[in-house]
Structures are given as structure tokens and as C-alpha cells.
PyMOL CGO cylinders between C-alpha atoms (Angstrom):
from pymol import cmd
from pymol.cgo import CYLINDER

trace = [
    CYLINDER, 0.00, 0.00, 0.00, 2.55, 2.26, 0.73, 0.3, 1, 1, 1, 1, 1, 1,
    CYLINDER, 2.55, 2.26, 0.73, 4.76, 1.45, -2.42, 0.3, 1, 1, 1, 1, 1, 1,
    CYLINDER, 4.76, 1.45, -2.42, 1.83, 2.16, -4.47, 0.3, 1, 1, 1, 1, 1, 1,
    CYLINDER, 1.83, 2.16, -4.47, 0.90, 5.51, -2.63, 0.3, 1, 1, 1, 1, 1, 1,
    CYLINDER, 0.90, 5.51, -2.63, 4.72, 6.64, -3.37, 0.3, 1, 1, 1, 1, 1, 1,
    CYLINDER, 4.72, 6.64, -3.37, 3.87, 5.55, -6.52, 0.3, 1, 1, 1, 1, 1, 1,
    CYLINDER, 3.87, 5.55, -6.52, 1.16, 7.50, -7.17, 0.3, 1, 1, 1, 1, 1, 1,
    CYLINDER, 1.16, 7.50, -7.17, 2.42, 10.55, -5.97, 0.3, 1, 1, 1, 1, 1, 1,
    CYLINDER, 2.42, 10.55, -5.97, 5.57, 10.64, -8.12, 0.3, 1, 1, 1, 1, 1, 1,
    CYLINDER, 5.57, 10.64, -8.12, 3.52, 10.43, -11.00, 0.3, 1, 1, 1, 1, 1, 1,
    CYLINDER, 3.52, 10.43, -11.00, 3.67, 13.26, -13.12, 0.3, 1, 1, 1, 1, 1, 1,
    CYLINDER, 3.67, 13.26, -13.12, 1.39, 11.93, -16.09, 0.3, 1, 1, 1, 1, 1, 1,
    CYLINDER, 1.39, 11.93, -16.09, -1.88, 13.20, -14.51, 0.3, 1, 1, 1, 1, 1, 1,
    CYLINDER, -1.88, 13.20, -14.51, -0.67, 16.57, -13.86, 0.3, 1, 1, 1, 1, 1, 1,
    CYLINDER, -0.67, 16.57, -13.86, 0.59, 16.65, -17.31, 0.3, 1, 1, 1, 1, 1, 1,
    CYLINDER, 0.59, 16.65, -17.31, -2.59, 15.65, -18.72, 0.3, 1, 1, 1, 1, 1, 1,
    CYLINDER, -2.59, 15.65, -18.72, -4.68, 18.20, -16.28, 0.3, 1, 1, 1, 1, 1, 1,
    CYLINDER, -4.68, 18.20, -16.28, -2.66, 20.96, -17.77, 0.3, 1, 1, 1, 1, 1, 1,
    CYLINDER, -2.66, 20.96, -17.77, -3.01, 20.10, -21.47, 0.3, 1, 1, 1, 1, 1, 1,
    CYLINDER, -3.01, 20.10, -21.47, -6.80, 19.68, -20.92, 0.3, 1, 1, 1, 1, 1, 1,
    CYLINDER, -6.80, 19.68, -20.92, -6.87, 23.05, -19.41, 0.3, 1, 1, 1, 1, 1, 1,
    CYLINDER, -6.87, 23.05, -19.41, -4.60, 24.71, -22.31, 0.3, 1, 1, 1, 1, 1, 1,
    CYLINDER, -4.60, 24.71, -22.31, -7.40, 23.44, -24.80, 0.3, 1, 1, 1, 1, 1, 1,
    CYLINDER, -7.40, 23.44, -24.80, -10.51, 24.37, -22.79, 0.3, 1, 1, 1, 1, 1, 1,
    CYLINDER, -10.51, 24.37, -22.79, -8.68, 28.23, -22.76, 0.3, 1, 1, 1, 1, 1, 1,
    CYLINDER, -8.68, 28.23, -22.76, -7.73, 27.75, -26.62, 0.3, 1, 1, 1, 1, 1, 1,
    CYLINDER, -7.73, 27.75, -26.62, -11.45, 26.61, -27.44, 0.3, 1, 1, 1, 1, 1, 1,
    CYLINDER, -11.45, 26.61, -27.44, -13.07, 29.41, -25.47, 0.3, 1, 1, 1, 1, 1, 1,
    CYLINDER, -13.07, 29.41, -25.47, -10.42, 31.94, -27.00, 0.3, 1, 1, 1, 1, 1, 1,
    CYLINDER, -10.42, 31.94, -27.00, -11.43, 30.83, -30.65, 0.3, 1, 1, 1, 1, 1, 1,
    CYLINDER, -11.43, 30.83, -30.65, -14.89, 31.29, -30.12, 0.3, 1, 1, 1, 1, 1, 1,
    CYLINDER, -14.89, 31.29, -30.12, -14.83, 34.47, -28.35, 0.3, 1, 1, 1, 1, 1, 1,
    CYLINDER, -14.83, 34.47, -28.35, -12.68, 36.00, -31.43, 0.3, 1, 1, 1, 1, 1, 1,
    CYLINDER, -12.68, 36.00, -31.43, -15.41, 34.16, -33.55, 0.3, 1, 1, 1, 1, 1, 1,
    CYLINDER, -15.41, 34.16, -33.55, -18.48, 35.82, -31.69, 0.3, 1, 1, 1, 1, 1, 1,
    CYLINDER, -18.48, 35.82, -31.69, -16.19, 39.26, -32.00, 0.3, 1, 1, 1, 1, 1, 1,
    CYLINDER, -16.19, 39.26, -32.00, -15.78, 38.92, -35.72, 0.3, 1, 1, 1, 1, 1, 1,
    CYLINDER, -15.78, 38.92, -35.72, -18.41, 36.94, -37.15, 0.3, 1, 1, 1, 1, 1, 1,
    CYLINDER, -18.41, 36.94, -37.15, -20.75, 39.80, -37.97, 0.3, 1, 1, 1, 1, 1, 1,
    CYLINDER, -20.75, 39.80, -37.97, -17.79, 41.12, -40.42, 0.3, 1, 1, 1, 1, 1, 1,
    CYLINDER, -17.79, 41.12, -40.42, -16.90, 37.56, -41.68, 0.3, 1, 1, 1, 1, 1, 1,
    CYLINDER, -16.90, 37.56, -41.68, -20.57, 37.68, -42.90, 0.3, 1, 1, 1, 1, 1, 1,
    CYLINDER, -20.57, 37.68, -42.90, -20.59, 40.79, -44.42, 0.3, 1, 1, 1, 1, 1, 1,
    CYLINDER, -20.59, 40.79, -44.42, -17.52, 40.09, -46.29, 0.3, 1, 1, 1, 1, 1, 1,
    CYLINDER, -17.52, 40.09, -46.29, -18.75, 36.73, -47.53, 0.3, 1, 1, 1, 1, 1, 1,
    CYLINDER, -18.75, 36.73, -47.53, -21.82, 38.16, -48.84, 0.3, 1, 1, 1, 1, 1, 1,
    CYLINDER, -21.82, 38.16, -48.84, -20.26, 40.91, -50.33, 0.3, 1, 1, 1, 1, 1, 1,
    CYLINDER, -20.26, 40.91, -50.33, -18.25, 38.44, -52.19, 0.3, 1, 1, 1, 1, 1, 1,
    CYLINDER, -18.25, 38.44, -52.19, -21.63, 36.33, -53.30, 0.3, 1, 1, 1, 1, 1, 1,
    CYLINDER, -21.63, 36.33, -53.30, -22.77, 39.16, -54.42, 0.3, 1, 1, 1, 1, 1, 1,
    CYLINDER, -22.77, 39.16, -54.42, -20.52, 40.03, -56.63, 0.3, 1, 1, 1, 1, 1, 1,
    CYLINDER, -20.52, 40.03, -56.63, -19.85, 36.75, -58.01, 0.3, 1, 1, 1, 1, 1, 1,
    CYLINDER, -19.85, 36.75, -58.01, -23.98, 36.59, -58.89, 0.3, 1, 1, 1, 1, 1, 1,
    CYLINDER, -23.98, 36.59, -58.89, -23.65, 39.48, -60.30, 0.3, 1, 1, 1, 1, 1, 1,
    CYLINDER, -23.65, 39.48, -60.30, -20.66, 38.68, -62.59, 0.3, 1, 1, 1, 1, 1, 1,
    CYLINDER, -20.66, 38.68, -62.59, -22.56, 35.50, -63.58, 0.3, 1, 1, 1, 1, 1, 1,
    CYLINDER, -22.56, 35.50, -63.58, -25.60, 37.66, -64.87, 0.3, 1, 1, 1, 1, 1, 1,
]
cmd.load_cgo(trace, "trace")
């Protein structure tokens, strides 16, 4: 019991794997709050581009 509770707690893979976890739940959140900030433009811009493409086709 005691071999395995030294064991345990000079593991360092958990740790590891808490802190990538968190780096992608931070990344994820970042990407969508730049999304949310610049979506309304992204729009525009892609139908400003349709448009002009219809209207190149007529």
C-alpha cells in the first residue's frame, strides 16, 4: 500500500494531462470568443463576395 501511494504521488502523467486539458478548454473558449467578435464582419464580407460573383454571372 505504501509502495503504491509513493507511486502515485511521483507520477507526473496526470498533472501533465490536467494541464493540457486546461490549455485546450482556454484555446477553445479563446477561438470562439474572437469568432463571436468577428463573425458579424466575416458575414458581411462573404456576402459581399456572393454578391458580386452573382452578379458577374448575370
Amino acid at each position: 500500500m505504501i509502495t503504491e501511494l509513493k507511486r502515485f504521488f511521483e507520477d507526473e502523467t496526470g498533472p501533465e494531462l490536467v494541464e493540457w486539458a486546461v490549455v485546450t478548454v482556454v484555446l477553445i473558449l479563446a477561438t470562439f470568443a474572437v469568432l463571436q467578435l468577428i463573425g458579424g464582419e466575416l458575414t458581411r464580407i462573404y456576402n459581399k463576395i456572393l454578391e458580386t460573383l452573382v452578379s458577374i454571372g448575370t
